[in-house]
Gaussian input, Z-matrix of N, CA and C with variables (Angstrom, degrees):
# hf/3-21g

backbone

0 1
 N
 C     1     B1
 C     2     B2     1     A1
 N     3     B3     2     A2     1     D1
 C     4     B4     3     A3     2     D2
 C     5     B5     4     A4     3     D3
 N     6     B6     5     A5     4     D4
 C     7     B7     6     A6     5     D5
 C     8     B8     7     A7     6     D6
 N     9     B9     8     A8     7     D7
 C    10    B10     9     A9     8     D8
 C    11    B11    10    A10     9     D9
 N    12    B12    11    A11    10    D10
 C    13    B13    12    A12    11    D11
 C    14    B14    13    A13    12    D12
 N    15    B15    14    A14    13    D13
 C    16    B16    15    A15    14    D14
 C    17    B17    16    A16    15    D15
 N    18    B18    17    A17    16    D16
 C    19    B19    18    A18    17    D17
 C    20    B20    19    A19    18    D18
 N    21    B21    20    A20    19    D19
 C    22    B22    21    A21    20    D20
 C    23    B23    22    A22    21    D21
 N    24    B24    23    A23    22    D22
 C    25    B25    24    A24    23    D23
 C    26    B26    25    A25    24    D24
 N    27    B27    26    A26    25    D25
 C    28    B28    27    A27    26    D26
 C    29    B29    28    A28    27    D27
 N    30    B30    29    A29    28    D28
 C    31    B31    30    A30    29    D29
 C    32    B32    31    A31    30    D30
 N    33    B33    32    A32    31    D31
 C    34    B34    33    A33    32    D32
 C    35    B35    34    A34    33    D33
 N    36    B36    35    A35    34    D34
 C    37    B37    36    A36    35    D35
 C    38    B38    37    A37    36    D36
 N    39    B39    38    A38    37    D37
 C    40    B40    39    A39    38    D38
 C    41    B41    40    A40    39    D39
 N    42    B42    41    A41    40    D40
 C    43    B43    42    A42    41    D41
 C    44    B44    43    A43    42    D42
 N    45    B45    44    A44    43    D43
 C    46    B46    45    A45    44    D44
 C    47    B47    46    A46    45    D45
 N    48    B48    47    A47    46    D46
 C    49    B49    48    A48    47    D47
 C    50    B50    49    A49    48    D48
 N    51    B51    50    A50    49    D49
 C    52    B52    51    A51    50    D50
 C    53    B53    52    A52    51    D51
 N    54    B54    53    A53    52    D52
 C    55    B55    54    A54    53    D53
 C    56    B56    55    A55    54    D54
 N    57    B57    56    A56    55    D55
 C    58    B58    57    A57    56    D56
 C    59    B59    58    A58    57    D57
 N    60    B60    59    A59    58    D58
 C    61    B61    60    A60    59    D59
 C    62    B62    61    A61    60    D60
 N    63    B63    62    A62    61    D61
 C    64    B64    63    A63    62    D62
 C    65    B65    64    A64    63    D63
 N    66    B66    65    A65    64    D64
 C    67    B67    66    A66    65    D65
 C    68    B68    67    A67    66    D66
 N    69    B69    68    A68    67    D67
 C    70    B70    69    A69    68    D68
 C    71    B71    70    A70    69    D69
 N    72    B72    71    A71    70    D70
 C    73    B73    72    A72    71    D71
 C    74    B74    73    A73    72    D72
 N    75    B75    74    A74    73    D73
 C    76    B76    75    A75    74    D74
 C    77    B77    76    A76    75    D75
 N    78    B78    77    A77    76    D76
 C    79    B79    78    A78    77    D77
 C    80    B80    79    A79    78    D78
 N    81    B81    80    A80    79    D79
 C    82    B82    81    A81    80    D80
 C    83    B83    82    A82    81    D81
 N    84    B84    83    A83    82    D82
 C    85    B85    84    A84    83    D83
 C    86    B86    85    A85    84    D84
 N    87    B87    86    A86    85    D85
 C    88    B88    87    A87    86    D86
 C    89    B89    88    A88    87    D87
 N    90    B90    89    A89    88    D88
 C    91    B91    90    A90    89    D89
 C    92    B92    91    A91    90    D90
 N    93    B93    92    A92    91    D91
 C    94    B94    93    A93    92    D92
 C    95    B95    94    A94    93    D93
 N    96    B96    95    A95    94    D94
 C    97    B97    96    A96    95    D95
 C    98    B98    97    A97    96    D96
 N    99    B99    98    A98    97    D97
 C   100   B100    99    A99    98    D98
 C   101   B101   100   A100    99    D99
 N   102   B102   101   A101   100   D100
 C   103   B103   102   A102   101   D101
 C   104   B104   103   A103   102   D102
 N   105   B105   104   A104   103   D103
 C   106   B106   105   A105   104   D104
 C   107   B107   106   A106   105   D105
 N   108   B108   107   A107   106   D106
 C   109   B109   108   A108   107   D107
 C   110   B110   109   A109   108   D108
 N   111   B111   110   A110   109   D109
 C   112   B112   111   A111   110   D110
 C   113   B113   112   A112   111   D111
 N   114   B114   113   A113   112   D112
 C   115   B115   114   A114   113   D113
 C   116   B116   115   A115   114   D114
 N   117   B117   116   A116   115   D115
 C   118   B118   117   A117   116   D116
 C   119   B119   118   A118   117   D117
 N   120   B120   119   A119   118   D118
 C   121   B121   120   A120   119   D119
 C   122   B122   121   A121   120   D120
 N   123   B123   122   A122   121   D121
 C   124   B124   123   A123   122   D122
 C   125   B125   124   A124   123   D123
 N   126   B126   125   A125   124   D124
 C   127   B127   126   A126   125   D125
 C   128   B128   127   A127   126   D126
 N   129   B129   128   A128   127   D127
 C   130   B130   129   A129   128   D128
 C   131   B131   130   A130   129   D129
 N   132   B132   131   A131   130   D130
 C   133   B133   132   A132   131   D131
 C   134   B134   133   A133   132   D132
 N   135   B135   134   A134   133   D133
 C   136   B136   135   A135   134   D134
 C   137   B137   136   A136   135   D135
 N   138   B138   137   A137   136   D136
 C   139   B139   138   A138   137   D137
 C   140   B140   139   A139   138   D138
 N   141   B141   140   A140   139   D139
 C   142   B142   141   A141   140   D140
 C   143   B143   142   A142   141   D141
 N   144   B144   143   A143   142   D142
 C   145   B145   144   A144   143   D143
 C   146   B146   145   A145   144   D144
 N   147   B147   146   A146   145   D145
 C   148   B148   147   A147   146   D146
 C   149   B149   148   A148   147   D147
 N   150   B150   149   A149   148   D148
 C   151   B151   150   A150   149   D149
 C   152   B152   151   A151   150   D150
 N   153   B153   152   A152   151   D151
 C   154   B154   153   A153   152   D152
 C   155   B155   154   A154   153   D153
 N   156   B156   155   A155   154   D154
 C   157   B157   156   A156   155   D155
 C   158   B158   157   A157   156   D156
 N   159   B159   158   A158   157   D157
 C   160   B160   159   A159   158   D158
 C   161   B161   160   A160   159   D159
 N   162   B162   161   A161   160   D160
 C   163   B163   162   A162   161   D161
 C   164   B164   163   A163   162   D162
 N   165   B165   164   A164   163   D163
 C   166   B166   165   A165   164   D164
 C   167   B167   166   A166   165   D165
 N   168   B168   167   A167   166   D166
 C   169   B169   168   A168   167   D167
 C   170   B170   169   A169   168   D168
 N   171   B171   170   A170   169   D169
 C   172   B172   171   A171   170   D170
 C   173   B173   172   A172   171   D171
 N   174   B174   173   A173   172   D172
 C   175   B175   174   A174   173   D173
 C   176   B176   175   A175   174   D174
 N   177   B177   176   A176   175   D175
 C   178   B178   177   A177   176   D176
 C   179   B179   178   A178   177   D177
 N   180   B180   179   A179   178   D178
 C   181   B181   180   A180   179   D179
 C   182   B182   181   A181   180   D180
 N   183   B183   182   A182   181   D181
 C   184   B184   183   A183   182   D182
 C   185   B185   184   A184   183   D183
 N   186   B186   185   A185   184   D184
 C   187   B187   186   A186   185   D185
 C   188   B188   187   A187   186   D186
 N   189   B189   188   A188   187   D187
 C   190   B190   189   A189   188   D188
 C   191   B191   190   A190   189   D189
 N   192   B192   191   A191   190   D190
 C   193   B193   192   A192   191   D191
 C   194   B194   193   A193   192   D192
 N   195   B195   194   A194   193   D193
 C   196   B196   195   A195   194   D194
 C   197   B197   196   A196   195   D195
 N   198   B198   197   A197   196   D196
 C   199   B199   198   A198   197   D197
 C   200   B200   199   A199   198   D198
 N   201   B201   200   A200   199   D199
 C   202   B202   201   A201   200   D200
 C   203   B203   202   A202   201   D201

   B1=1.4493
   B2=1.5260
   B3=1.1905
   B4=1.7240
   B5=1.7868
   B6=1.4442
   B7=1.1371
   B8=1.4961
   B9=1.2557
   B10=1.7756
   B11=1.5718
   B12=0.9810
   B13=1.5461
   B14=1.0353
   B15=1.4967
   B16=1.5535
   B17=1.2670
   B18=1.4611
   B19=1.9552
   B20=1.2390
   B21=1.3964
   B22=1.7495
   B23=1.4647
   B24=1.9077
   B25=0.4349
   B26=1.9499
   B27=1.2125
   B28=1.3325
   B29=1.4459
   B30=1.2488
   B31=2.0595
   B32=1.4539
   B33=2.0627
   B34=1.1256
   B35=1.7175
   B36=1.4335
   B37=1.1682
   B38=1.5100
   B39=1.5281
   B40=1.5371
   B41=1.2507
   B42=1.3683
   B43=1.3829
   B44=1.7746
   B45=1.3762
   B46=1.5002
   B47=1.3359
   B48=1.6517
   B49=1.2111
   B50=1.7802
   B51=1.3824
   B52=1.8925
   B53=1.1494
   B54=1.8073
   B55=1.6397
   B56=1.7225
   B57=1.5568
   B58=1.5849
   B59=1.0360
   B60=1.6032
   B61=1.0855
   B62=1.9596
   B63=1.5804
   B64=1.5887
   B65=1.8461
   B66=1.2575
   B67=1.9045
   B68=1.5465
   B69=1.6005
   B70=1.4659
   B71=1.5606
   B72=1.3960
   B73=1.2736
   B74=1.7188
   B75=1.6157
   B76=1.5029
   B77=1.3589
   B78=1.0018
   B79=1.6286
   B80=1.9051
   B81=1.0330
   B82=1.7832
   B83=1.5541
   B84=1.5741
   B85=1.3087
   B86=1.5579
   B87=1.5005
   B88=1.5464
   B89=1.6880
   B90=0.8395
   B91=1.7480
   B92=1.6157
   B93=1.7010
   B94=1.6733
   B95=1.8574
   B96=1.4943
   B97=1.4022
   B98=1.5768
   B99=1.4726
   B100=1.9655
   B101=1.2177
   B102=1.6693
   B103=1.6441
   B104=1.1308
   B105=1.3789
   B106=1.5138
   B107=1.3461
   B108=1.8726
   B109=1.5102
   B110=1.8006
   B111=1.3316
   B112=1.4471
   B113=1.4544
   B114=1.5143
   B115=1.0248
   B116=1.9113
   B117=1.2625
   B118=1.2563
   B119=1.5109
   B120=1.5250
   B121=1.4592
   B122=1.1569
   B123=1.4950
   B124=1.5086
   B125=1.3031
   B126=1.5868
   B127=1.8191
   B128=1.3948
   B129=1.5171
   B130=1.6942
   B131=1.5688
   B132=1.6376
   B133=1.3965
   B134=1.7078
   B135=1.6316
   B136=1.6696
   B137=1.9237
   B138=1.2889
   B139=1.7733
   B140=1.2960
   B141=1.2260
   B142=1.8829
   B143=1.6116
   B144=0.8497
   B145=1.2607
   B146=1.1887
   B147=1.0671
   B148=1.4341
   B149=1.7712
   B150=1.5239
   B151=1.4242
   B152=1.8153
   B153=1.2610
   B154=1.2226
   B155=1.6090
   B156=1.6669
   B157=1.7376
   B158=1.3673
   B159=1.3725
   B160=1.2618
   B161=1.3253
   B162=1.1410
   B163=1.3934
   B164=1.8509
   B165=1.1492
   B166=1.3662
   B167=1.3029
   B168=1.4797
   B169=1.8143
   B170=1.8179
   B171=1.5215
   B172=1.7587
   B173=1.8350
   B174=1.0491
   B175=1.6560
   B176=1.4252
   B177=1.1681
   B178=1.3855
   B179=1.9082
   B180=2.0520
   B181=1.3757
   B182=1.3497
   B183=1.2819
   B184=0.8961
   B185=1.5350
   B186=1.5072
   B187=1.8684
   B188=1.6609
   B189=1.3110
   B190=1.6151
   B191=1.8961
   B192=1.2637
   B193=1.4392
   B194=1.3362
   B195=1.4832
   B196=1.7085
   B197=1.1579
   B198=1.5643
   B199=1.8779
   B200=1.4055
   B201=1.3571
   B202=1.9624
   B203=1.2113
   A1=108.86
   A2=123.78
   A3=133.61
   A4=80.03
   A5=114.60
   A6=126.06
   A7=117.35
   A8=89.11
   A9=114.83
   A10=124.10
   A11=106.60
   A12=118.97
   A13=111.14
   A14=156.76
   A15=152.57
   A16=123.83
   A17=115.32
   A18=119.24
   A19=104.90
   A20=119.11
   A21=138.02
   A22=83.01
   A23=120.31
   A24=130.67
   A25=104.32
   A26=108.77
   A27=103.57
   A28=148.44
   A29=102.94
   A30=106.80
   A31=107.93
   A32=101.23
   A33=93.42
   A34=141.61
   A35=121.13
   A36=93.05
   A37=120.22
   A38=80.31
   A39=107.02
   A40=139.88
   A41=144.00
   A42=161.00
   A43=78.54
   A44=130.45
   A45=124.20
   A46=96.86
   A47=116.89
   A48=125.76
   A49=105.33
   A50=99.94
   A51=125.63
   A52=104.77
   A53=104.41
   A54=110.77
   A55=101.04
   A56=99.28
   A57=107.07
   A58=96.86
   A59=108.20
   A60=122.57
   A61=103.33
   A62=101.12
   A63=85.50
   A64=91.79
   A65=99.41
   A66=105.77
   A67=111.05
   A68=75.07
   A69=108.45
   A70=118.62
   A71=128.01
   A72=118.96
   A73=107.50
   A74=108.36
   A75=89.58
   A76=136.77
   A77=137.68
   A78=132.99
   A79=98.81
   A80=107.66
   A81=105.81
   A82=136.09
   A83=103.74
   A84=98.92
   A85=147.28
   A86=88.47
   A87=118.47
   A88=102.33
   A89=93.73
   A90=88.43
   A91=133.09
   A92=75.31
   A93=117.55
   A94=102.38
   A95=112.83
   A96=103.77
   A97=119.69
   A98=81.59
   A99=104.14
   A100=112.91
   A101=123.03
   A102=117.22
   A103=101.77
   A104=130.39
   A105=135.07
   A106=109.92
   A107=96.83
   A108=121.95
   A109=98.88
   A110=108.44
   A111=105.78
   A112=135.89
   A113=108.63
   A114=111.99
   A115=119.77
   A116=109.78
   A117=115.18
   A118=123.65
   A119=111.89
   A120=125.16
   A121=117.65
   A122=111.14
   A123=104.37
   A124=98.58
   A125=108.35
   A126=116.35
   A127=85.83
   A128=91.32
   A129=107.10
   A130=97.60
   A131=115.64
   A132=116.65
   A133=79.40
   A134=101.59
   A135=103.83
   A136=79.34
   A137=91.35
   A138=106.77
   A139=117.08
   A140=101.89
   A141=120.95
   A142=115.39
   A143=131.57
   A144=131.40
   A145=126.54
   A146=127.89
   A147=150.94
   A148=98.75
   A149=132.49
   A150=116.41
   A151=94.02
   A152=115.56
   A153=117.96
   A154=107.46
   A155=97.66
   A156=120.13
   A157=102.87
   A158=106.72
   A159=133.78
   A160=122.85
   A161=144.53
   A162=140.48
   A163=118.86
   A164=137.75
   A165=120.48
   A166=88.61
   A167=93.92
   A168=136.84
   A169=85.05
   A170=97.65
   A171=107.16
   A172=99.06
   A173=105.12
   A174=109.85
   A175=118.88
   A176=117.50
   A177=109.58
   A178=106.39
   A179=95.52
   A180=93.26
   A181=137.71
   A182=123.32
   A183=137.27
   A184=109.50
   A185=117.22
   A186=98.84
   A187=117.92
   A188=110.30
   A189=119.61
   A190=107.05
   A191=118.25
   A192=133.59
   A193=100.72
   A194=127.73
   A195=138.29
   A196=117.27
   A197=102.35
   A198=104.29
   A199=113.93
   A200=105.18
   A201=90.24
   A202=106.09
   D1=134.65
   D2=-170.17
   D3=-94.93
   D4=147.59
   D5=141.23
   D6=-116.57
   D7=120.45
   D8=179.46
   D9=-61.64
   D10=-39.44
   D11=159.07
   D12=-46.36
   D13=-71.29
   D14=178.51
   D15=-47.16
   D16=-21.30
   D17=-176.70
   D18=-108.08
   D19=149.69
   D20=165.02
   D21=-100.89
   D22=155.28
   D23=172.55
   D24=-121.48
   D25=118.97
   D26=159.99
   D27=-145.53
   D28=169.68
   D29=-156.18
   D30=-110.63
   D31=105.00
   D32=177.04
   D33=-67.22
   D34=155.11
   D35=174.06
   D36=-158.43
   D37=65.29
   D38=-163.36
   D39=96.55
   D40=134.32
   D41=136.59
   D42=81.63
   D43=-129.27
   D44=-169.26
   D45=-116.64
   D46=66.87
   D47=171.27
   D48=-131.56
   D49=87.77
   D50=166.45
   D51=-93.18
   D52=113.97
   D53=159.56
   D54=-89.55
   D55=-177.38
   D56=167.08
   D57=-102.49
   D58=177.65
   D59=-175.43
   D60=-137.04
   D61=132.93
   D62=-168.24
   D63=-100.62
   D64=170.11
   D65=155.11
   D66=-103.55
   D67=138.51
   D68=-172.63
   D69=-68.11
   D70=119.70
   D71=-156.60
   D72=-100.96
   D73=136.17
   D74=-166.85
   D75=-48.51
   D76=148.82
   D77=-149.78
   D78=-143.86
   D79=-159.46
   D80=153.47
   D81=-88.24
   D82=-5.59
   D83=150.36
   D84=-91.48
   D85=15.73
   D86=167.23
   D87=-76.93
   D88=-22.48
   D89=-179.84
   D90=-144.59
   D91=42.67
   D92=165.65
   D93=-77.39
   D94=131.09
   D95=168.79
   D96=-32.61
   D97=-73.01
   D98=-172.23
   D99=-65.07
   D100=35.08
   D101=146.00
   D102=-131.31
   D103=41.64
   D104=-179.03
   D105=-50.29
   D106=-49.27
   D107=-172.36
   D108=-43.35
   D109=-58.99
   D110=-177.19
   D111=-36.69
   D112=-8.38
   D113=-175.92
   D114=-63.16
   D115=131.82
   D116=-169.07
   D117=72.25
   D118=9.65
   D119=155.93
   D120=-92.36
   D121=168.85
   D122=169.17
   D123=-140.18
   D124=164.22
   D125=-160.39
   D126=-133.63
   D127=138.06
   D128=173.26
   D129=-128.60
   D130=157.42
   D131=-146.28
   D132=-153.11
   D133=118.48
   D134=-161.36
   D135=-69.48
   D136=-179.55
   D137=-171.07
   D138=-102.15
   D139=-12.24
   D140=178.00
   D141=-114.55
   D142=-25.13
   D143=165.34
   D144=-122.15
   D145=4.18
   D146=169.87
   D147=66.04
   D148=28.19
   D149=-169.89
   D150=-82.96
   D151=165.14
   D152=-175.88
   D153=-149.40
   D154=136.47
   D155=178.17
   D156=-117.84
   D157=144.01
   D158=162.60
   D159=-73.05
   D160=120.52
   D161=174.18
   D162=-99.38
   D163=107.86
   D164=-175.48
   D165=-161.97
   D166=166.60
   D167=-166.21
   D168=-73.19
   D169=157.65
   D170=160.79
   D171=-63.62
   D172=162.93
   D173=163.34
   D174=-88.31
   D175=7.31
   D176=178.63
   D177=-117.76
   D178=2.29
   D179=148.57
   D180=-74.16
   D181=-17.98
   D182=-136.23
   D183=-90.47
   D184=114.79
   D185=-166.48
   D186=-80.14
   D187=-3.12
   D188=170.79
   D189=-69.93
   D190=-15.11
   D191=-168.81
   D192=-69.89
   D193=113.09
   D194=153.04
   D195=-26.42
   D196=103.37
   D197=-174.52
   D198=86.66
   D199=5.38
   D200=167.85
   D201=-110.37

């Protein structure tokens, strides 16, 4: 299990220029088909350029997973 609380996440963007990066709070594209996958990830969306990463477990961490 990652605990999220202990890491900053940040988006480089050049020479010693680190933005943050916030998480993305669910919205309606939480419940867009085609981010189903996302489920039990979380997306952070840098604050200056708006690029955005996904953060999540392997899937074969996962203890809701058939047969784990």
């Amino acid at each position: 299990m990652f605990d999220y609380q202990t890491v900053k996440l940040l988006h480089h963007h050049g020479q010693d220029d680190w933005v943050p990066m916030a998480e993305v709070e669910h919205g309606s594209a939480a419940h867009d088909p085609e981010r189903a996958w996302l489920r039990g990830a979380r997306l952070y969306r840098c604050t200056s350029c708006e690029e955005e990463v996904v953060i999540a477990e392997p899937p074969d961490a996962r203890p809701d997973k058939p047969g784990a």
